[in-house]
N, C-alpha and C positions, 0 to 999 in steps of 0.2 A: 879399524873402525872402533869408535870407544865414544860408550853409551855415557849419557849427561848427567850428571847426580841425579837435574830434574827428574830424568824420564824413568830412573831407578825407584826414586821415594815413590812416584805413584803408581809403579808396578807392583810393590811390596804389599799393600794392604790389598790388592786383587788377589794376590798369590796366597793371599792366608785366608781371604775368603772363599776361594775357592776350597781350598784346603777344607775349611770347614764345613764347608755344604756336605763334601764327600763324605768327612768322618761322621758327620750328625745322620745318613741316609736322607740325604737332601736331596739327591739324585733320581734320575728316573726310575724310581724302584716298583714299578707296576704291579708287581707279586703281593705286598705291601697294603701296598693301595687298593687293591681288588678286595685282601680281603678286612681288612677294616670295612670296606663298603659293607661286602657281605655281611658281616658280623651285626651293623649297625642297624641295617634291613631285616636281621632276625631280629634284633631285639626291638625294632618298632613293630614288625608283625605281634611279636610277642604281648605288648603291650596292647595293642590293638584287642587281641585275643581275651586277656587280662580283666581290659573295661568291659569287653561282650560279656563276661560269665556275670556282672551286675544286675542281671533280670533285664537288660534295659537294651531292647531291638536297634536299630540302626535306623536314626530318624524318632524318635520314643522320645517325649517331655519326659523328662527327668521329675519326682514328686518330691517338692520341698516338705521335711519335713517340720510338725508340730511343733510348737516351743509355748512354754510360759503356761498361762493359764488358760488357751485355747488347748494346750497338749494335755493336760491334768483332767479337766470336765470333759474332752473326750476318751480319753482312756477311761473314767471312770465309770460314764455311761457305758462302755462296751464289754467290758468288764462286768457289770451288773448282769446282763445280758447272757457274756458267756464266761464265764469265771476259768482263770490259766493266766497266763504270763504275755507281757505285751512286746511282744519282735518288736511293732516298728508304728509310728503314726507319721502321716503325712497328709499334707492336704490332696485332691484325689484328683488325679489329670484325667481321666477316662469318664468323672460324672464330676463338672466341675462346679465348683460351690457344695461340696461335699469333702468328709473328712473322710480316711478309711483308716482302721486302728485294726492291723493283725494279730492273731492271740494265737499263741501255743497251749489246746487244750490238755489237760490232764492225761486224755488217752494218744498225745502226740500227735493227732489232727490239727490242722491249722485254718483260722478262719478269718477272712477279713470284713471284717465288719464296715459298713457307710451308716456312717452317720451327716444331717443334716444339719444345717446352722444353730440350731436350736436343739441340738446333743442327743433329737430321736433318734434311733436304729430304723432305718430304711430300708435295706437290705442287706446280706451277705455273699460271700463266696467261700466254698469251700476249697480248701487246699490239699495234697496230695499229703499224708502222713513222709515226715521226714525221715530218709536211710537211715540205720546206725552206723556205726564205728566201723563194725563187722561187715560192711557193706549187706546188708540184709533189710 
């Protein structure tokens, strides 16, 4: 019995691909495969995790914040008010049509000030003094 040239040439490139699956773990490597899943599933938890520690609940408008000369006249107003350092201004999703501009006071209390379209002080919140280093 004696095999055809033909049927020899198109054996060869199956037999090297084969070949290659094996050496590359092309193969059914389940062990592999399981834990990449794994792996991949922590680090999306992870991530998950990551965005939560943002202040910002599951379902929470996100508060764009201040820019330009809206960000400037209200900082400046809130500031006047309560004089420290400004963490963060943003327009305020919880009283909308309102600014809120956070300040780190002097004695490391924190406050959030709302101000209204026209840069009164409406009201505040007060903030929990932040930990130090020391965890203290």
């Amino acid at each position: 019995m004696s095999v055809s040239p033909r049927r020899a040439l198109l054996a060869a490139p199956a037999a090297v691909l084969m070949f290659a699956l094996v050496a590359c773990g092309g193969g059914s490597d389940s062990e592999s495969s399981k834990a990449a899943d794994t792996q991949q599933s922590e680090q999306s938890a992870g991530d998950a995790q990551a965005a939560g520690k943002g202040g910002e609940e599951a379902g929470e408008e996100k508060e764009t914040p201040l820019t330009g000369e809206i960000k400037q006249k209200a900082e400046a107003a809130a500031l006047a008010k309560y004089p420290g350092t400004v963490l963060k201004s943003e327009n305020d999703t919880e009283k909308p049509g309102m600014y809120a501009v956070e300040i780190k006071k002097s004695d490391g209390t924190t406050v959030e000030v709302y101000l209204d379209k026209s840069y009164t002080v409406s009201g505040t919140k007060q903030e929990a003094a932040e930990e130090t280093e020391n965890g203290g």
